[in-house]
MARMI-484736 format. One record per atom (N, C-alpha, C): residue number from 0; residue in one letter; atom name; x, y, z. Coordinates in pm, whole numbers. Layout:
N
k_r_a_c1_c2_c3
NUM_A_CA_X_Y_Z $
...
% end
This chain:
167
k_r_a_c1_c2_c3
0_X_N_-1839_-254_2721 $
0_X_CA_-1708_-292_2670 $
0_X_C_-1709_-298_2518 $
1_X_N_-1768_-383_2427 $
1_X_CA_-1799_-399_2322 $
1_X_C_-1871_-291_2200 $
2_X_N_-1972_-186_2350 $
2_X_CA_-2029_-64_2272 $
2_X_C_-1958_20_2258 $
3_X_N_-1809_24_2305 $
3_X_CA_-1712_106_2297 $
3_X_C_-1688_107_2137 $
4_X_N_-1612_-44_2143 $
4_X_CA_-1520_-90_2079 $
4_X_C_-1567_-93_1884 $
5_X_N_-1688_-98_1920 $
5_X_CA_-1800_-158_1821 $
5_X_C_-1889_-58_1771 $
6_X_N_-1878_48_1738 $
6_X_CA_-1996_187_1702 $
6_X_C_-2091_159_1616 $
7_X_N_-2211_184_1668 $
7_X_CA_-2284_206_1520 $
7_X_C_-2352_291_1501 $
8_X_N_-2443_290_1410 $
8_X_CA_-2535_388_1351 $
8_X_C_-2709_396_1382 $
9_X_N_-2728_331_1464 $
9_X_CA_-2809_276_1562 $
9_X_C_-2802_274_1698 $
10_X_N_-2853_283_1757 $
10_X_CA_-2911_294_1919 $
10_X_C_-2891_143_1951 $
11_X_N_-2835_89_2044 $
11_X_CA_-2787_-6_2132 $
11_X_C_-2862_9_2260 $
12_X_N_-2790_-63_2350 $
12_X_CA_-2826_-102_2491 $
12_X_C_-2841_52_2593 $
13_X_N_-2714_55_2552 $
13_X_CA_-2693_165_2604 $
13_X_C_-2725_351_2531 $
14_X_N_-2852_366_2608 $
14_X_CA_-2897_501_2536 $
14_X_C_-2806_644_2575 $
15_X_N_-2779_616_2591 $
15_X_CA_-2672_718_2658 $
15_X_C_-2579_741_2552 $
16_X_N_-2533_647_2478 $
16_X_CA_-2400_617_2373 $
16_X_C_-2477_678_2227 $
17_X_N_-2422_768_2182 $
17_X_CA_-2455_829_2060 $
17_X_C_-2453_789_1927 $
18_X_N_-2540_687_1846 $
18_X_CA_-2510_649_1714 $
18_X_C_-2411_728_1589 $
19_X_N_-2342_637_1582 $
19_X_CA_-2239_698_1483 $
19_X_C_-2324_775_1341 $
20_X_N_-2217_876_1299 $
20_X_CA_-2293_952_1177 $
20_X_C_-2207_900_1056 $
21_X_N_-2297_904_935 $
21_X_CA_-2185_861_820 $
21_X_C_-2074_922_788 $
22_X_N_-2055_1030_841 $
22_X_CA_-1979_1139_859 $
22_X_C_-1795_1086_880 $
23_X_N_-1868_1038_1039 $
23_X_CA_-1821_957_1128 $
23_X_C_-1711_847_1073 $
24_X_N_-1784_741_1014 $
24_X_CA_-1759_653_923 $
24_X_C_-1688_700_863 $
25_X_N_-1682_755_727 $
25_X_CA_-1552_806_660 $
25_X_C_-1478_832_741 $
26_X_N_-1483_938_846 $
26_X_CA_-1376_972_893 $
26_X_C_-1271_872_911 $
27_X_N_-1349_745_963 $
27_X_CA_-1256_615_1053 $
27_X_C_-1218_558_961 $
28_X_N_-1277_553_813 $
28_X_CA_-1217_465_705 $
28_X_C_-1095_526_643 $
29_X_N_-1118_643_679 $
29_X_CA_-977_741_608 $
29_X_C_-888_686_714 $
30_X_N_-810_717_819 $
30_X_CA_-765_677_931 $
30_X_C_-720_509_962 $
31_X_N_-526_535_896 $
31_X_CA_-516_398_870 $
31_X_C_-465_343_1051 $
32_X_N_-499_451_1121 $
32_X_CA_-441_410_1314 $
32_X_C_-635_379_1316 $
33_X_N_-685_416_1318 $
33_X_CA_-833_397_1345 $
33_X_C_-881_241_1287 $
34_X_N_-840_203_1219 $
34_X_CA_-909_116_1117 $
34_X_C_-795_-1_1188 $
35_X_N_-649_-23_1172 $
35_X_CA_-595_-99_1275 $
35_X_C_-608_-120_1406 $
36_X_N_-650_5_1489 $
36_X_CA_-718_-28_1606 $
36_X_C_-867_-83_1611 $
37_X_N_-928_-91_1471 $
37_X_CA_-1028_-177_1520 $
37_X_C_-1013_-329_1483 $
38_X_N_-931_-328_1400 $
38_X_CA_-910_-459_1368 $
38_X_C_-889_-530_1507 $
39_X_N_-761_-486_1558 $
39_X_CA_-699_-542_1711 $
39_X_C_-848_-523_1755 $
40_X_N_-942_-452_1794 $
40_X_CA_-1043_-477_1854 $
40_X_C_-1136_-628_1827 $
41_X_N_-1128_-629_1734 $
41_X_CA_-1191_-760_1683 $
41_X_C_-1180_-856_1696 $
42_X_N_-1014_-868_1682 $
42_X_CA_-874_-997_1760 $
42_X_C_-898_-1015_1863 $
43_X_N_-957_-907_1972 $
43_X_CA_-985_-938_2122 $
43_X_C_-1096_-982_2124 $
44_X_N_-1202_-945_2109 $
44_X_CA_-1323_-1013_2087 $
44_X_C_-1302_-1124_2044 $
45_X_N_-1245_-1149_1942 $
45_X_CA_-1272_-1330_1881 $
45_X_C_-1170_-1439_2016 $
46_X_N_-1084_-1375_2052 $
46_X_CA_-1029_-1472_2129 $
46_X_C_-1085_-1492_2288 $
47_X_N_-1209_-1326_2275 $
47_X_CA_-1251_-1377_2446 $
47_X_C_-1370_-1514_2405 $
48_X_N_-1372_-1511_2272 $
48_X_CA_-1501_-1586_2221 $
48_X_C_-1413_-1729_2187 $
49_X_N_-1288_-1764_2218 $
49_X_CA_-1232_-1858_2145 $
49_X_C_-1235_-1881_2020 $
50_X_N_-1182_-1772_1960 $
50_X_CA_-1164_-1794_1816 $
50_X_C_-1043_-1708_1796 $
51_X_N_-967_-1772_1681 $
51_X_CA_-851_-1686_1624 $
51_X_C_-877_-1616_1485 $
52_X_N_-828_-1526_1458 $
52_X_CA_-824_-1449_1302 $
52_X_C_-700_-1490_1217 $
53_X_N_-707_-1594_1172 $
53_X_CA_-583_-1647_1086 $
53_X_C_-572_-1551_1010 $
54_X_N_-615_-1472_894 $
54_X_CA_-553_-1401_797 $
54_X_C_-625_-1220_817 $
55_X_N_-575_-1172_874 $
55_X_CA_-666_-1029_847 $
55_X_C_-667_-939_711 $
56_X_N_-612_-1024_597 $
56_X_CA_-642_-1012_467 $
56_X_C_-754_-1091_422 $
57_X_N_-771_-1200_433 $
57_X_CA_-910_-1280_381 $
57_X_C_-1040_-1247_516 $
58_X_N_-961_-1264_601 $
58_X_CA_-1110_-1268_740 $
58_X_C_-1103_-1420_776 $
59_X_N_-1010_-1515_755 $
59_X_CA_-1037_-1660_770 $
59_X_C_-1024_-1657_953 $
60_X_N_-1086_-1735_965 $
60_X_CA_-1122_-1776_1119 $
60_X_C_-1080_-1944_1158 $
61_X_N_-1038_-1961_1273 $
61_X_CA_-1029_-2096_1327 $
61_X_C_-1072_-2057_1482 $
62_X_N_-1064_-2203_1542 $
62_X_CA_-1087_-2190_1684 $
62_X_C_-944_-2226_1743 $
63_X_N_-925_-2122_1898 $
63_X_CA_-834_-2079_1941 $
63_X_C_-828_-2228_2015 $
64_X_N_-683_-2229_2114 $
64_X_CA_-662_-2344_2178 $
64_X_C_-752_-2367_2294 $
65_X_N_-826_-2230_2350 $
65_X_CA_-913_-2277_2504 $
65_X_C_-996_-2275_2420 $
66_X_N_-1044_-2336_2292 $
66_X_CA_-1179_-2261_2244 $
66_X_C_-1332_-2355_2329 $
67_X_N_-1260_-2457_2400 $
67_X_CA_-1357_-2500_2438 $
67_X_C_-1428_-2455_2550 $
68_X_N_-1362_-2387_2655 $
68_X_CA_-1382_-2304_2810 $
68_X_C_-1431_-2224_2687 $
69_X_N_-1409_-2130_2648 $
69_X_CA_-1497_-2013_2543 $
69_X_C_-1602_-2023_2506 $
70_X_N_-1638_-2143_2448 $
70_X_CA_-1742_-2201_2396 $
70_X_C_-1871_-2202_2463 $
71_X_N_-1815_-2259_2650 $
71_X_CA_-1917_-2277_2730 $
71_X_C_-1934_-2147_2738 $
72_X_N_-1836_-2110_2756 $
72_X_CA_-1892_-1899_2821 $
72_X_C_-1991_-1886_2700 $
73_X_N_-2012_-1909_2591 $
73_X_CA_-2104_-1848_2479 $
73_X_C_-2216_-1964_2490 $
74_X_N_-2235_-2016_2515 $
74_X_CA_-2326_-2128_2530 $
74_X_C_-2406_-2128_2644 $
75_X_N_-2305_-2093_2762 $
75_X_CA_-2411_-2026_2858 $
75_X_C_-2510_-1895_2889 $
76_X_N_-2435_-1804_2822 $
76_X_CA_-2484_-1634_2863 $
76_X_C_-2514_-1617_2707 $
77_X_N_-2640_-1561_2682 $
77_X_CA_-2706_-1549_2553 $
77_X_C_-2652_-1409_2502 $
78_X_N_-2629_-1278_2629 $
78_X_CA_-2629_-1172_2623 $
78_X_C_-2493_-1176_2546 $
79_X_N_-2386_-1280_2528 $
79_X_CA_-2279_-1240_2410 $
79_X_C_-2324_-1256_2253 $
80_X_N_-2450_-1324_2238 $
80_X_CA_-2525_-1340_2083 $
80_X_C_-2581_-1162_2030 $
81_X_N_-2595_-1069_2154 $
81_X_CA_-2610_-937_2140 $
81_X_C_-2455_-843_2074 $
82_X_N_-2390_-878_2173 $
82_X_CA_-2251_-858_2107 $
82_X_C_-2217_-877_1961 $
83_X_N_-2208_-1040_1942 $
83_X_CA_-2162_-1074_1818 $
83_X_C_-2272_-1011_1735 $
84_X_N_-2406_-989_1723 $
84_X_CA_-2443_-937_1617 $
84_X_C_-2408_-793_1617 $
85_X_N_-2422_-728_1718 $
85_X_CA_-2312_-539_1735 $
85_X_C_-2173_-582_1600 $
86_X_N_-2096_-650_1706 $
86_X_CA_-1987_-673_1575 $
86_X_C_-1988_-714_1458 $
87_X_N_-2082_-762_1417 $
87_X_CA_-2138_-815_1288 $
87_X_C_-2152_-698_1185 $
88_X_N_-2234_-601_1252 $
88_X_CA_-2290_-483_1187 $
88_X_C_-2169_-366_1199 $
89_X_N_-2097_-407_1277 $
89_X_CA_-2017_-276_1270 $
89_X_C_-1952_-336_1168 $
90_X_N_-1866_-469_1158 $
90_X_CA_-1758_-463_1033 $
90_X_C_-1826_-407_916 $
91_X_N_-1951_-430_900 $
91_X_CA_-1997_-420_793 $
91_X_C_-1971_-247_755 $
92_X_N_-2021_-211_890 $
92_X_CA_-2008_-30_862 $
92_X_C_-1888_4_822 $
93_X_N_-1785_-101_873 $
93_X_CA_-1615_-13_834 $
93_X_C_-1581_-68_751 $
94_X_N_-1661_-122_654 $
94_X_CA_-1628_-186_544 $
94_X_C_-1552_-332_537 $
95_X_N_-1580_-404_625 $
95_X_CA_-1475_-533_616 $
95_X_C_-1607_-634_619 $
96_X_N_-1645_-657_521 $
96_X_CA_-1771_-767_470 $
96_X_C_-1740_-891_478 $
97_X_N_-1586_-900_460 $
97_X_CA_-1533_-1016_430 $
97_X_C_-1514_-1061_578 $
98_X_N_-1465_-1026_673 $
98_X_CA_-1489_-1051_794 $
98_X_C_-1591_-1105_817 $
99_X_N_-1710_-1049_829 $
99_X_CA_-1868_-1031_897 $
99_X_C_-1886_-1202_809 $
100_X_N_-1834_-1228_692 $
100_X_CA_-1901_-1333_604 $
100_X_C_-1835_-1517_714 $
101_X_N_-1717_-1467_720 $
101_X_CA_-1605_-1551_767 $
101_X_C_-1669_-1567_900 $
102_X_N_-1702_-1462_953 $
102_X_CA_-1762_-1482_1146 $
102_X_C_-1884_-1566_1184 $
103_X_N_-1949_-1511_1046 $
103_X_CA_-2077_-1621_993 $
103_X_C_-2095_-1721_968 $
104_X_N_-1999_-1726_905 $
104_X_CA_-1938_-1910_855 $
104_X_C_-1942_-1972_959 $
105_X_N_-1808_-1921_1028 $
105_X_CA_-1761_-1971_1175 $
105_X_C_-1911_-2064_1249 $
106_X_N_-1986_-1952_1258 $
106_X_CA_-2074_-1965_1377 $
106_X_C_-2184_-2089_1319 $
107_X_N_-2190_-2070_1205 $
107_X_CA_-2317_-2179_1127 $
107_X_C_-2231_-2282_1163 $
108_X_N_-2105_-2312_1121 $
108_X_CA_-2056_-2409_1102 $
108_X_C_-2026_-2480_1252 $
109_X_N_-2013_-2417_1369 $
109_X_CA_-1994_-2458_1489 $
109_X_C_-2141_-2477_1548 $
110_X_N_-2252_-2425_1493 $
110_X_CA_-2351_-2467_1545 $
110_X_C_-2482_-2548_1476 $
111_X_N_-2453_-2621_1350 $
111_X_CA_-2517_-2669_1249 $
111_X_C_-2429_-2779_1241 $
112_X_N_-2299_-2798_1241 $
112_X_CA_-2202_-2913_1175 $
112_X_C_-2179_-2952_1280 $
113_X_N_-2034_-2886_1381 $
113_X_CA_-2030_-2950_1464 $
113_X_C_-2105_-2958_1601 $
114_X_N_-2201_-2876_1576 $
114_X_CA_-2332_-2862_1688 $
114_X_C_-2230_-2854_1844 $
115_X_N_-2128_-2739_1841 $
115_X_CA_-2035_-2693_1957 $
115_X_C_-2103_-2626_2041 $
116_X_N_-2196_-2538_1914 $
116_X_CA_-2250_-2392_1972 $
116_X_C_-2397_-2399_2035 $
117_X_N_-2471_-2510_2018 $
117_X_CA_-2622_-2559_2028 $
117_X_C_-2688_-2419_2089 $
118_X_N_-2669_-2320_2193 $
118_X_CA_-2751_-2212_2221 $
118_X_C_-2709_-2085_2131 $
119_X_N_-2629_-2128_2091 $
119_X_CA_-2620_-2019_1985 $
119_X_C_-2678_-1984_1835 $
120_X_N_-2744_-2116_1777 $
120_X_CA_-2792_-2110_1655 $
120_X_C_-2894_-2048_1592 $
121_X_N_-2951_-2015_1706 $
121_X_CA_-3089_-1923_1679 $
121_X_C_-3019_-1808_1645 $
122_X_N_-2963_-1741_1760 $
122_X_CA_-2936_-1562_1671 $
122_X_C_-2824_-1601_1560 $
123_X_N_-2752_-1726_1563 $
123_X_CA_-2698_-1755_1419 $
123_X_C_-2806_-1734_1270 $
124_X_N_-2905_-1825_1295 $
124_X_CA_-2982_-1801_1177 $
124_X_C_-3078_-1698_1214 $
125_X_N_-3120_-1653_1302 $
125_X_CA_-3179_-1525_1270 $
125_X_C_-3148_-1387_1288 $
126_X_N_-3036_-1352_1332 $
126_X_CA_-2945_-1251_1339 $
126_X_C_-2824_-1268_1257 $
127_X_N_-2725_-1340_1346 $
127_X_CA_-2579_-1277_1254 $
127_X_C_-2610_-1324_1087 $
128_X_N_-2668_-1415_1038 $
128_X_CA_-2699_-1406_883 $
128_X_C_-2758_-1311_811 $
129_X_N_-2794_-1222_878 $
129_X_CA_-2946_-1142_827 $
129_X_C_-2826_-996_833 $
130_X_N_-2713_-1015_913 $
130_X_CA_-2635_-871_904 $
130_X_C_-2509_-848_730 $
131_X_N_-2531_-988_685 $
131_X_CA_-2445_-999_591 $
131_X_C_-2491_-876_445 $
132_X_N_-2463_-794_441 $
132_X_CA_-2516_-666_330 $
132_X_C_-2535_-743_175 $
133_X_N_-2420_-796_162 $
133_X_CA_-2392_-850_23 $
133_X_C_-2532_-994_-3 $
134_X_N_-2595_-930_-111 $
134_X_CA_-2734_-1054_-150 $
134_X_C_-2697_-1186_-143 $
135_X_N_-2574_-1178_-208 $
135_X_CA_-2504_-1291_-294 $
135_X_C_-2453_-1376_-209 $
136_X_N_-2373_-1289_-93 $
136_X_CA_-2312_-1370_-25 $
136_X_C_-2428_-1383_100 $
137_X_N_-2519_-1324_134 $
137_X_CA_-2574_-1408_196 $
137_X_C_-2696_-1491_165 $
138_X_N_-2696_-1509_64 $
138_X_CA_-2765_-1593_0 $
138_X_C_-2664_-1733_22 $
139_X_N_-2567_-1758_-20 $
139_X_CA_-2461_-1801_9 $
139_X_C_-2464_-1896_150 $
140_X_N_-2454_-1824_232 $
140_X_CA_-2480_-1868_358 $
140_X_C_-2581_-1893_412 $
141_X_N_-2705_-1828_364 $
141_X_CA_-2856_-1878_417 $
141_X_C_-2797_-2068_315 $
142_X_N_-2797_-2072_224 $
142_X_CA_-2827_-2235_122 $
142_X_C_-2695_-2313_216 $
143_X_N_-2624_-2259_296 $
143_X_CA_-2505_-2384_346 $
143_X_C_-2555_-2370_500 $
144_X_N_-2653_-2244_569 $
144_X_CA_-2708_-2351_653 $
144_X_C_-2823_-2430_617 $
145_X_N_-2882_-2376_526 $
145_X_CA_-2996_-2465_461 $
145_X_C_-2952_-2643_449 $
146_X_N_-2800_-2621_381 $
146_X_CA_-2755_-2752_369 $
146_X_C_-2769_-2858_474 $
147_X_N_-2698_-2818_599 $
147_X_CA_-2684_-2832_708 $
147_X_C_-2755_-2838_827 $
148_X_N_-2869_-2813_834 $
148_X_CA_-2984_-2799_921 $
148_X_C_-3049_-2880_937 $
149_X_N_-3123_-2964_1095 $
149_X_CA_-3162_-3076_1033 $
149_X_C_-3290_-3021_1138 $
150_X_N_-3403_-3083_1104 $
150_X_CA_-3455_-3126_1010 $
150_X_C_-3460_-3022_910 $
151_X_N_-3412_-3075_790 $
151_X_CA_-3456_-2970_687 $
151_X_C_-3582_-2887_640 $
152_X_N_-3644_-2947_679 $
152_X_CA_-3810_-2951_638 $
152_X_C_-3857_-2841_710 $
153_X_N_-3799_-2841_838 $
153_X_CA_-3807_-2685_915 $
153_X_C_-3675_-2631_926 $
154_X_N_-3651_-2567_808 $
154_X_CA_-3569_-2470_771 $
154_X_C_-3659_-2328_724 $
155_X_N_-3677_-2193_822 $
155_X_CA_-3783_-2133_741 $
155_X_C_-3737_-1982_759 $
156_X_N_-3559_-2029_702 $
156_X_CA_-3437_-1864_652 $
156_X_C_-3459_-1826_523 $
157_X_N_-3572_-1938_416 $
157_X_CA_-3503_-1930_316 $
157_X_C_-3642_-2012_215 $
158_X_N_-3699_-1978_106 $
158_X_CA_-3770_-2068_31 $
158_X_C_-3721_-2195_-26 $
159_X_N_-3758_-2299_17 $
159_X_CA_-3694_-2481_7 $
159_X_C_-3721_-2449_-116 $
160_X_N_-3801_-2391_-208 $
160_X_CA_-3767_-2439_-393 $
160_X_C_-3626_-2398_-436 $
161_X_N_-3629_-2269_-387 $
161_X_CA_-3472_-2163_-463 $
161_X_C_-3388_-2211_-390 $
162_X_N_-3399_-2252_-258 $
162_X_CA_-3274_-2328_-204 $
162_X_C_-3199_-2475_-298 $
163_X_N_-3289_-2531_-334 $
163_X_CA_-3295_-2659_-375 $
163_X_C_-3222_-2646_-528 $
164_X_N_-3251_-2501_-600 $
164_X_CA_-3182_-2462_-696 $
164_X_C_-3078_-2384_-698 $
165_X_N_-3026_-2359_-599 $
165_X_CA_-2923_-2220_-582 $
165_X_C_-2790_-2361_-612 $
166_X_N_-2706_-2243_-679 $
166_X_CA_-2602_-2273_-725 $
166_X_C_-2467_-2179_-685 $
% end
């Protein structure tokens, strides 16, 4: 469902499904029906995940009204932490960073703050953070779950000196 929806440039689950070419890519970035149909793709995904896309100009995210039945579905079955990092990497391919940063947020913040997500935090910090392209910004997000992580002391996304100095 998702390897449909979600292409990449890499080999997935399914070997059968042909990694996208950069070729490819342009093509879909040129293509303003291509690039809106993936957006709506994304909208579906976040809401089977209980989440909404408040602005599809910034990428801002909230949680939807069942987000809590959602929650358990992601809390129980690990195999959707495979998904979300697929989608992670694809925004990145179609160029929407700002998304991928916002989805990230989301997920640290539901599973570090309000500890919603508790089986999800692992491929949080060691997957969907690690798909963020931009240094800066995920530097960014490695130091605010750094913030947030407890025990701090075993935090080991990130060197505790430069964390301790990042600004």
């Amino acid at each position: 469902f998702s390897f449909r929806l979600f292409p990449l440039r890499e080999h997935g689950m399914n070997r059968r499904a042909k990694p996208l070419t950069c070729h490819e890519i342009q093509a879909f970035k040129k293509s303003k029906e291509v690039m809106q149909r993936f957006v709506r793709a994304y909208q579906l995904m976040l809401r089977f995940y209980g989440i909404v896309l408040v602005s599809e100009e910034t990428g801002e995210l909230k949680r939807a009204e069942n987000w809590a039945e959602r929650f358990q579905n992601l809390n129980r079955f690990s195999h959707n932490n495979l998904r979300i990092t697929r989608i992670l990497k694809c925004l990145g391919e179609m160029g929407y960073e700002h998304y991928q940063v916002h989805l990230v947020k989301f997920f640290l913040t539901e599973t570090l703050v309000t500890e919603t997500l508790p089986n999800v935090k692992r491929s949080a910090l060691d997957y969907f953070l690690f798909t963020i392209r931009s240094k800066r910004k995920r530097r960014k997000l490695v130091h605010y779950a750094w913030q947030h992580f407890k025990p701090r002391s075993s935090f080991v996304w990130g060197p505790h000196d430069k964390l301790m100095k990042y600004r």
